[in-house]
Each structure stands twice: as structure tokens, then as C-alpha cells.
C-alpha positions in Angstrom: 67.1 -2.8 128.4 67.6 -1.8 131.8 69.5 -4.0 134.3 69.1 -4.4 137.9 73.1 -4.6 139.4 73.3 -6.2 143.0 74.5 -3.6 145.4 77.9 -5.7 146.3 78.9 -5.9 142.7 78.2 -1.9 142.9 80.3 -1.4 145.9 82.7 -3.9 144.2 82.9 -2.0 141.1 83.6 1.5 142.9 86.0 0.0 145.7 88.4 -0.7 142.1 88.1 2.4 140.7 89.0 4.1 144.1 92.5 1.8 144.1 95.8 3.3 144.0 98.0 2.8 140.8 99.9 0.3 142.4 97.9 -2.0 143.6 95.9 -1.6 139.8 99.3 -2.7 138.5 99.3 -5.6 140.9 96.1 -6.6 139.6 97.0 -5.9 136.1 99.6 -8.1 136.1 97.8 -11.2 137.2 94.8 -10.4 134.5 93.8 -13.8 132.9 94.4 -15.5 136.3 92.4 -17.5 138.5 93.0 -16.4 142.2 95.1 -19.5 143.3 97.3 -18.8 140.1 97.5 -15.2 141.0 101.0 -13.7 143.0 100.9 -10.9 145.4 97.1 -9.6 144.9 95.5 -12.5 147.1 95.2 -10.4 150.1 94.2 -7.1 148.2 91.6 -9.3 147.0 90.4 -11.3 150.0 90.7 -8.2 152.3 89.7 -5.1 150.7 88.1 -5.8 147.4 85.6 -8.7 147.9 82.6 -8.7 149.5 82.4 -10.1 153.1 78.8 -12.3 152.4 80.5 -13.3 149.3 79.8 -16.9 148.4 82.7 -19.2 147.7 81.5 -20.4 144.1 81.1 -16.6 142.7 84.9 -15.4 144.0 86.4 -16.4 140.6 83.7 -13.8 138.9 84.9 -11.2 141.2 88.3 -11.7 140.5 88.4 -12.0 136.9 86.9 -8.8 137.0 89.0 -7.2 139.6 92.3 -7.9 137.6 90.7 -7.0 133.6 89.9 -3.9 135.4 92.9 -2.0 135.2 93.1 -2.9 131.4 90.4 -0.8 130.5 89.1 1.3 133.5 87.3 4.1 132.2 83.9 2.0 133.4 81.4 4.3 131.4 80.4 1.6 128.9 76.9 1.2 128.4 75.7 -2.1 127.8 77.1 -5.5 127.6 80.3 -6.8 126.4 78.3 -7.6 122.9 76.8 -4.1 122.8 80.4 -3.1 123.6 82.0 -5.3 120.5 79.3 -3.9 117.9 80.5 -0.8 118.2 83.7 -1.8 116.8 83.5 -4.2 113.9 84.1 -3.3 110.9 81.3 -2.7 108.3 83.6 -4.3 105.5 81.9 -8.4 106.3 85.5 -9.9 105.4 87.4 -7.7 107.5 84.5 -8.5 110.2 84.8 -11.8 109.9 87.9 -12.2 112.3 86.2 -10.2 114.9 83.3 -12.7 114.8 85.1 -15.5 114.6 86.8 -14.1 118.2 83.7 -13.1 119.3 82.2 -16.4 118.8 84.8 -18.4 120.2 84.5 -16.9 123.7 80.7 -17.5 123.6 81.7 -21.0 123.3 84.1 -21.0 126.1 83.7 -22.8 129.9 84.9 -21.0 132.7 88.4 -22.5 132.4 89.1 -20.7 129.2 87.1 -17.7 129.9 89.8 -15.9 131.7 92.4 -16.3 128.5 89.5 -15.3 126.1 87.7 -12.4 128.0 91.4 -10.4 128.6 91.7 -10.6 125.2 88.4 -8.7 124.7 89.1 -6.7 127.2 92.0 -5.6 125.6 90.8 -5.7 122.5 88.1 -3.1 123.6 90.8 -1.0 125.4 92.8 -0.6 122.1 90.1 0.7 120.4 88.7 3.1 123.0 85.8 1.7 123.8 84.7 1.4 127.9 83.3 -1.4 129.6 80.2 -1.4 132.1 82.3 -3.6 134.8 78.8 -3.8 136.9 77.1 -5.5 133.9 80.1 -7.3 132.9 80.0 -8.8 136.4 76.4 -9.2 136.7 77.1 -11.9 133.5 79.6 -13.7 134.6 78.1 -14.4 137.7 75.1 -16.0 135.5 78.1 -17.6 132.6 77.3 -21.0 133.4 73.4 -20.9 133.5 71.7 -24.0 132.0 70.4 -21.4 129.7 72.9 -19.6 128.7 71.0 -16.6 128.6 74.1 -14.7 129.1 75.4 -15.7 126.0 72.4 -15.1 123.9 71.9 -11.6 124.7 75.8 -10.9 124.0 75.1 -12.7 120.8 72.1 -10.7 119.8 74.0 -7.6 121.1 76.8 -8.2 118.7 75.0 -9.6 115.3 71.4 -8.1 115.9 72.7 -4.6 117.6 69.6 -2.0 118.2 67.7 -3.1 114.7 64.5 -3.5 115.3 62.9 -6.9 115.9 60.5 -8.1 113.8 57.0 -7.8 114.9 55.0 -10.7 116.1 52.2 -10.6 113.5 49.9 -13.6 114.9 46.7 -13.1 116.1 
């Protein structure tokens, strides 16, 4: 499935890969924080990193993603953070089990505990070698709190489901 990205989360995206290492450690260092709990990054953030039409309400989507950036920055991932997981859990259902219990648990979180819960992906992912697609990853958390939770459901289905085929519709 292809995804249309919003230009600004684009120019977002490439704006942190072209950071220095300092100011990636900066980041790095405030990774699981909201911006008024971050130190020292707020103007790196407000000045040079987020996008000038930038509404208010979607900052803390932008910033979680500017400071789990520099945990895993390779940015070549393809697909989303589900397609991302699936590629790492084991075969073995009992060892998997942990993985989905994780997993599963940061489906299930608001946007309070989202920051605690997606570093720990993150991180997770980084350990393991795997990349992230930061302009999806974005993209989705801009949408995390939709009535739908369509987000959600396509991580989920991403993760359990992976690229088997769906079944057919076989009504006439």
C-alpha cells in the first residue's frame, strides 16, 4: 500500500537527517519527552525543525518524532511501525509472545503514554537493526487519536496478518 506523505512532514523528516551530531544528541537525550518537559532542544525545535504553518495541536507529533530520531536514524524502513515489528518476532509463538504482548500494549496507549511506549519500540527496532520510515511513522501519529483508530488497525494487521494474503470475498 502506497501512502501519500504531506510535503512538511517530508521537509521535516530530511531537515533531521541533515542535523549535526550535536544537536541529534540533544534530541536524543530528551527522547520520551513532551516539548515543555524537554531541556535545551526547545529552540532547535521551534526554530529550525518545525514547520512554520504548523498547527499547535500536531507539535507534540513532530517532536516525538524529532527526538526518537536519533535513536534509530537510518530512515530507510519501509512500511509502518507494525510492518517494521513483524520483521522481528520470533517464529517460536512462546518466545513471541512477549513481543506481542509489548506490541499490544502500545496500541492501547493515549498520547500521554505514547511517548514512554513508542521509544521503547524505537529502541527496540534499533537493537535489532531494523530502520524506521520516520515520514510514515509521522503521518500516524498525526492521525493516533482518530475516532477510528485506523492507525492502530493497520499496525495491528501489519504485525499479526503481515503480507499473507486476505481471504477473498466469495459473495456474489
Amino acid at each position: 500500500m502506497s501512502e501519500t506523505i504531506d510535503p512538511r512532514i517530508t521537509e521535516f523528516c530530511a531537515k533531521l537527517a541533515r542535523l549535526d551530531a550535536g544537536d541529534k544528541a540533544r534530541l536524543k537525550r530528551n527522547a520520551g519527552n513532551t516539548l515543555a518537559e524537554s531541556r535545551r532542544v526547545s529552540g532547535l525545535f521551534l526554530n529550525h525543525l518545525r514547520p512554520h504553518d504548523l498547527p499547535r495541536y500536531q507539535e507534540w507529533a513532530y517532536f516525538l518524532v524529532a527526538t526518537l530520531y536519533p535513536l534509530n536514524s537510518d530512515g530507510s524502513g519501509q512500511g509502518s511501525l507494525g510492518t517494521a515489528l513483524r520483521t522481528v518476532r520470533p517464529a517460536d509463538e512462546k518466545k513471541a509472545k512477549s513481543l506481542d504482548r509489548r506490541f499490544e500494549i502500545l496500541l492501547d496507549s493515549d498520547k500521554a503514554h505514547l511517548h514512554f511506549r513508542l521509544r521503547q519500540m524505537v529502541k527496540f527496532l534499533y537493537s535489532k537493526r531494523v530502520s524506521i520510515n520516520w515520514p510514515l511513522l509521522l503521518k500516524h501519529l498525526l492521525a493516533w487519536n482518530s475516532e477510528k483508530r485506523w492507525v492502530q488497525r493497520q499496525w495491528a494487521e501489519d504485525y499479526f496478518v503481515g503480507q499473507r494474503e486476505k481471504p477473498e470475498d466469495t459473495t456474489t
